[in-house]
C-alpha positions in Angstrom: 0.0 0.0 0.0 2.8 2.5 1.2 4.5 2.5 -2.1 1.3 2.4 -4.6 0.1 6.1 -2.3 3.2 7.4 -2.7 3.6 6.6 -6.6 0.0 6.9 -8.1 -1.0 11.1 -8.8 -2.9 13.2 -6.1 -5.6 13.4 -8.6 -6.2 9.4 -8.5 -6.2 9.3 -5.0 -9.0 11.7 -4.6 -11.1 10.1 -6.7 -10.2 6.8 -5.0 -10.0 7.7 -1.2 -12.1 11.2 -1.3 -11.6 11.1 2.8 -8.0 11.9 2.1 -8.9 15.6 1.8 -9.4 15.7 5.3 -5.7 14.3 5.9 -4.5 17.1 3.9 -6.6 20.3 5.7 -5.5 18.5 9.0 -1.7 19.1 8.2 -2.4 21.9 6.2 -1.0 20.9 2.9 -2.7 22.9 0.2 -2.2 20.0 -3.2 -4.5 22.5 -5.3 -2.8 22.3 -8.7 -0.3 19.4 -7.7 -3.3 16.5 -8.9 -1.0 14.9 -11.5 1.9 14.7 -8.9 2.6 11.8 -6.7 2.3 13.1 -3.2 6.1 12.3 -2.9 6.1 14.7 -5.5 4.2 17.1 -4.2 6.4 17.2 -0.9 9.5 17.5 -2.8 8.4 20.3 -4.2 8.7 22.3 -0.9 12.2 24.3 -0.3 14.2 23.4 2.9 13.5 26.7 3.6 9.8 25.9 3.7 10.2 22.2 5.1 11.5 24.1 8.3 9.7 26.3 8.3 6.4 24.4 8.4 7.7 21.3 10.4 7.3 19.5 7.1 8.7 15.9 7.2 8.5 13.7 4.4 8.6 10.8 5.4 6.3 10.9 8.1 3.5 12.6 5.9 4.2 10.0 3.9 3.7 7.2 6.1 0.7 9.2 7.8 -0.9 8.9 4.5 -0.4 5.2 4.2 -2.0 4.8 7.9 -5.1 7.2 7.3 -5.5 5.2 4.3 -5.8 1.6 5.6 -7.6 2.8 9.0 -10.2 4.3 6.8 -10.8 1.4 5.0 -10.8 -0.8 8.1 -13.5 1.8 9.5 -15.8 2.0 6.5 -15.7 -1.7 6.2 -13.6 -1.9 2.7 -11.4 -4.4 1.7 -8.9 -3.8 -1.5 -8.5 -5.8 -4.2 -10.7 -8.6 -2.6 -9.4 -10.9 -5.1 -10.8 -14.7 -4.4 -10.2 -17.5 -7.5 -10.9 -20.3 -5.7 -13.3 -21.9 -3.5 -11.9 -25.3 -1.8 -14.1 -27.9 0.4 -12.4 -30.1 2.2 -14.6 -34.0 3.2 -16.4 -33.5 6.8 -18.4 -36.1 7.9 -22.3 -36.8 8.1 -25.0 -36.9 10.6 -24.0 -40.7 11.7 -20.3 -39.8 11.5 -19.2 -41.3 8.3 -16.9 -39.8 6.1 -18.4 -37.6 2.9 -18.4 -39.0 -0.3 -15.4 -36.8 -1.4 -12.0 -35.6 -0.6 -12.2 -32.3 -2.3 -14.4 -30.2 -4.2 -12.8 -27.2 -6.3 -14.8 -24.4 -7.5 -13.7 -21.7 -9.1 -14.3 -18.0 -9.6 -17.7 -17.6 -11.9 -19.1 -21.2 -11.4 -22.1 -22.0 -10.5 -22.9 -24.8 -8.1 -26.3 -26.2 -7.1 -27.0 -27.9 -3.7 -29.7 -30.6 -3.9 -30.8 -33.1 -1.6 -34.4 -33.5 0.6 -35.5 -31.1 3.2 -33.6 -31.3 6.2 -30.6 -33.2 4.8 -27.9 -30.3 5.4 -28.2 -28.2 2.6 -28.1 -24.9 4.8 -25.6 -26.5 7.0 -22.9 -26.3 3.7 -23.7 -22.6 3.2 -23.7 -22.2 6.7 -19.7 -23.8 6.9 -18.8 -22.0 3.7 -20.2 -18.6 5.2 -18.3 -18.8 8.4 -15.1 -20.2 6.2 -15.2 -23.5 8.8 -11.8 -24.8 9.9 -13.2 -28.4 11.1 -14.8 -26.5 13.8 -18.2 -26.9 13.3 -20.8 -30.0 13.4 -19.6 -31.3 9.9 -16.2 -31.2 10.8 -15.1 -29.6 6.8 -12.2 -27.0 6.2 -12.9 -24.3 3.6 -9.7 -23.1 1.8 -9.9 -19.5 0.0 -7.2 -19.6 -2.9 -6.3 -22.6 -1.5 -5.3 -21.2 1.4 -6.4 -21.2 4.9 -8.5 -18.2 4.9 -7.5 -15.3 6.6 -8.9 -14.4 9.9 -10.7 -11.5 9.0 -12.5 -13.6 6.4 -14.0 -15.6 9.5 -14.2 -13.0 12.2 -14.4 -9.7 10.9 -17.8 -8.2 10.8 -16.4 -5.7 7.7 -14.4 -7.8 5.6 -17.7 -10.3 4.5 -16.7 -13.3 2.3 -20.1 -13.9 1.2 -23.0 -12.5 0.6 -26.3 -14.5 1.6 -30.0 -14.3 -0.7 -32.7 -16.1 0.4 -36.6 -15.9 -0.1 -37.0 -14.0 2.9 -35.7 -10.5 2.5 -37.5 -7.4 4.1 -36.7 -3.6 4.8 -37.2 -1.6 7.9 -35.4 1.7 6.6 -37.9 4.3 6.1 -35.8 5.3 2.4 -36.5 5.3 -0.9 -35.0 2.9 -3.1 -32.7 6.1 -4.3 -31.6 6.7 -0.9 -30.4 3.1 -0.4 -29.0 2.4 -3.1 -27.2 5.8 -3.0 -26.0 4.9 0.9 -24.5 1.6 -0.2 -22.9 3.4 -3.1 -21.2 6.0 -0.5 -20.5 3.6 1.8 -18.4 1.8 -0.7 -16.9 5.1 -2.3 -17.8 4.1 -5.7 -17.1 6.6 -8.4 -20.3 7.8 -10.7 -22.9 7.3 -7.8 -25.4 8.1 -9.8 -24.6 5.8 -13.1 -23.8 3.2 -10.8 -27.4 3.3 -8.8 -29.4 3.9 -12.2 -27.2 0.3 -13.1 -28.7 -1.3 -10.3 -32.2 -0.6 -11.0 -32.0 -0.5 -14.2 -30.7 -4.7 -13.3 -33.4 -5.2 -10.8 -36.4 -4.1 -12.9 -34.8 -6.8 -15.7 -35.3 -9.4 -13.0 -38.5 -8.4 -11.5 -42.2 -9.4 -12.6 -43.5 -6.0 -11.6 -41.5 -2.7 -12.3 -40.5 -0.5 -9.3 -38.8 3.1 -9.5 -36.1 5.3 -7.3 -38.9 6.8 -6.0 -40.2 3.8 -4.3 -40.3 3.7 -0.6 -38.4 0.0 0.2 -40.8 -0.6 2.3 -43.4 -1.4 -0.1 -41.4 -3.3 -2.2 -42.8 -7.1 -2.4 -41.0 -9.9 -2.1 -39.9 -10.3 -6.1 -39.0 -6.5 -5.9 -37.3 -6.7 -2.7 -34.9 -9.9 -3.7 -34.7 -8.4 -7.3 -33.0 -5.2 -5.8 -30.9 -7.2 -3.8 -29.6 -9.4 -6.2 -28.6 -6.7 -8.6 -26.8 -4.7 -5.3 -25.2 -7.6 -4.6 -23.8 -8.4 -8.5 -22.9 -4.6 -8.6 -21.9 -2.9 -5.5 -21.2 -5.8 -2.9 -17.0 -6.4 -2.8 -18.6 -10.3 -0.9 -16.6 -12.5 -3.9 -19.1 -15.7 -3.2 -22.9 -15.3 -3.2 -24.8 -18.3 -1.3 -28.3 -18.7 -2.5 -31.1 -20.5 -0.8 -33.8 -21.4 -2.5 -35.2 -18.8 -4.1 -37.1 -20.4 -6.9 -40.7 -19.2 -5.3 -38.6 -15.6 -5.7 -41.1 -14.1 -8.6 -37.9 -12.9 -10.2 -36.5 -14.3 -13.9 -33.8 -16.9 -12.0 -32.0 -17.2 -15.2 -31.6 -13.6 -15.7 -30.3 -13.3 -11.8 -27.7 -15.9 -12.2 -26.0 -15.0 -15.6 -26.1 -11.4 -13.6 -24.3 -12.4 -10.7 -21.6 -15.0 -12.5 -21.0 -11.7 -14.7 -19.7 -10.0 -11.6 -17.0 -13.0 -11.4 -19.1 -13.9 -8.1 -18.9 -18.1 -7.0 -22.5 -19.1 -6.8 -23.8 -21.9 -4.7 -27.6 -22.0 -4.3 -29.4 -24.5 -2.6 -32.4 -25.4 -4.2 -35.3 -27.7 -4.9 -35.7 -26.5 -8.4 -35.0 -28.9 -11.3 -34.3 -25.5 -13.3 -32.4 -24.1 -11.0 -30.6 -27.2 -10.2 -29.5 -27.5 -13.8 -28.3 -24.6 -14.6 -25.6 -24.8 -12.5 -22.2 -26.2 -14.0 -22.0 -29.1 -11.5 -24.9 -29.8 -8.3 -23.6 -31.4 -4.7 -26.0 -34.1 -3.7 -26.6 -33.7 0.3 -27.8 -37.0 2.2 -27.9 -37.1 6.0 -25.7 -34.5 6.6 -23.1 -34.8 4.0 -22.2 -34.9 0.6 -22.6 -37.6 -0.9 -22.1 -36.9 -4.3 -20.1 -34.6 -6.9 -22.6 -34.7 -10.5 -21.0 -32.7 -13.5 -24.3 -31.7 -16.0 -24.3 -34.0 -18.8 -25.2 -32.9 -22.2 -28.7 -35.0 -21.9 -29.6 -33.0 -18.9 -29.0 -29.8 -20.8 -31.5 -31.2 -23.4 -33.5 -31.9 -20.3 -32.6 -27.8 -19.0 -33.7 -26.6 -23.1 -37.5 -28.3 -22.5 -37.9 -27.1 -18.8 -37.3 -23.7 -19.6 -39.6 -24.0 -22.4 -42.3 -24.9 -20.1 -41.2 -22.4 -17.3 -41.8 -19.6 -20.2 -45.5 -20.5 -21.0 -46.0 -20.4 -17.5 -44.4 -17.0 -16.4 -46.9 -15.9 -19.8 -49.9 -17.0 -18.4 -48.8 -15.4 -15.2 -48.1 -12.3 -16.4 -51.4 -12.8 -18.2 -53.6 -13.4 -15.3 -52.1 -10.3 -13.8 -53.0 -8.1 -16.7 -56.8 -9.4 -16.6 -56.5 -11.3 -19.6 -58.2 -15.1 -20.3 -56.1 -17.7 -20.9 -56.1 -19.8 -23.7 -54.7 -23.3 -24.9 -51.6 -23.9 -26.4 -51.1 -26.5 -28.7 -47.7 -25.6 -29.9 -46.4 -24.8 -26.7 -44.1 -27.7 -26.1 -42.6 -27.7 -30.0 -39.3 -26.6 -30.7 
């Protein structure tokens, strides 16, 4: 960090930290017209005469910088360059204390995994393990690896610095905001450049996911439950720095689940969603089959079940028609053709 602040221009870092202006007034260092110098630079520039006679020590502005910097961040709850390529699940055990079905599952940065098995087998258990980055410290006994490392503690313990980032069917608001004012908090909070662009993205995403169209103007409140999850999932692929996204079971969601998956693997995100959806289940690039308490199976989607994934999504489109149908007042009608190529 010390050496990228004190190479990169002024300019950058004020669009990059914006806080940093407050470092400067503090120590009264005027960098008006000094934006495309380094800050080194910019302190070089100063005579002796003028180093002396304003106290002016290089090196410890510099390193002051680097501190304000990364306290800042720590403070505000942002992590740099969360870079995370790998996902790594180590074998646990199951309910009755057998070994998993496995030794290690790899996942890697933009996949897609589904979770399948029957209610109560363990399915929220896994995301519960992979959420708190378990180090064969929980009732499964599994290790997650991060890069294929031992994750770091902050990953685990840390409050700020969130690995992942849970959806589920249940999502409701308390805030008395408009969907603006949300949106636009998160945005600050995470000192995104473009607020504006960046929050008309996120609706613009949401209301491509969502059965009914909402506005900035909407209190969140009111949103329903498809608006609510829509919004969410469209923060989450565009503003959240969490680099894995656990899903559980939102196929009841009233958003397009296809649309919300290709949006959030965009993003570079690792995507695990438990689910009892046969759609959902097959788009994913490979499912984990939960029994008892543990995995008990790995299953890589085969080129029938894609054919399979082709016809189900052909049926799940005449529904979400006559859906949208019913809501507009209108009668339905037979289809004949409906299940043709």
């Amino acid at each position: 960090m010390k050496n990228r602040v004190n190479s990169i221009k002024i300019g950058e870092l004020k669009q990059k930290y914006p806080f940093i202006m407050d470092y400067f007034a503090a120590n009264k260092l005027n960098i008006d017209g000094y934006e495309d110098y380094s800050f080194k630079e910019y302190l070089e520039h100063f005579t002796e005469e003028e180093k002396e006679q304003w106290a002016i020590d290089t090196e410890v502005l510099m390193e002051g910088l680097t501190l304000y910097i990364n306290q800042m961040l720590e403070f505000l709850g942002i992590k740099e360059e969360t870079s995370v390529k790998s996902l790594t699940i180590l074998a646990g055990r199951d309910k009755s204390g057998d070994r998993e079905g496995f030794e290690k599952i790899d996942i890697k940065s933009g996949e897609i995994i589904s979770i399948v098995g029957p209610t109560g087998s363990g399915k929220s258990r896994l995301l519960a393990d992979i959420e708190w980055a378990a180090q064969n410290d929980t009732p499964t006994g599994r290790t997650i690896l991060i890069n294929d490392e031992v994750p770091d503690k902050k990953w685990r313990f840390s409050s700020n610095n969130r690995l992942v980032a849970q959806l589920s069917q249940n999502m409701n608001f308390v805030m008395d905001l408009t969907v603006h004012e949300f949106l636009t908090l998160h945005a600050k909070s995470r000192m995104v450049e473009n607020e504006e662009e960046v929050v008309k993205n996120i609706i613009d995403a949401a209301n491509n996911l969502a059965g009914e169209k909402f506005d900035l103007n909407t209190p969140i409140t009111s949103l329903s439950g498809g608006q609510s999850r829509a919004l969410m999932i469209a923060d989450t692929a565009i503003l959240s720095s969490s680099p894995i996204v656990l899903i559980d079971e939102i196929e009841n969601a009233g958003i397009d689940r296809k649309k919300a998956l290709h949006l959030l693997v965009s993003s570079d995100k690792i995507v695990l969603m438990a689910t009892h959806d046969p759609i959902l289940a097959l788009m994913g690039d490979r499912r984990i089959v939960i029994k008892n308490g543990g995995i008990k199976d790995i299953i890589e989607i085969s080129d029938e079940e894609k054919e399979v994934l082709l016809q189900l999504e052909k049926m799940d489109s005449i529904i979400q028609k006559m859906r949208n149908g019913l809501r507009n007042g209108e009668k339905l009608e037979m289809c004949n053709d409906c299940y043709r190529s």
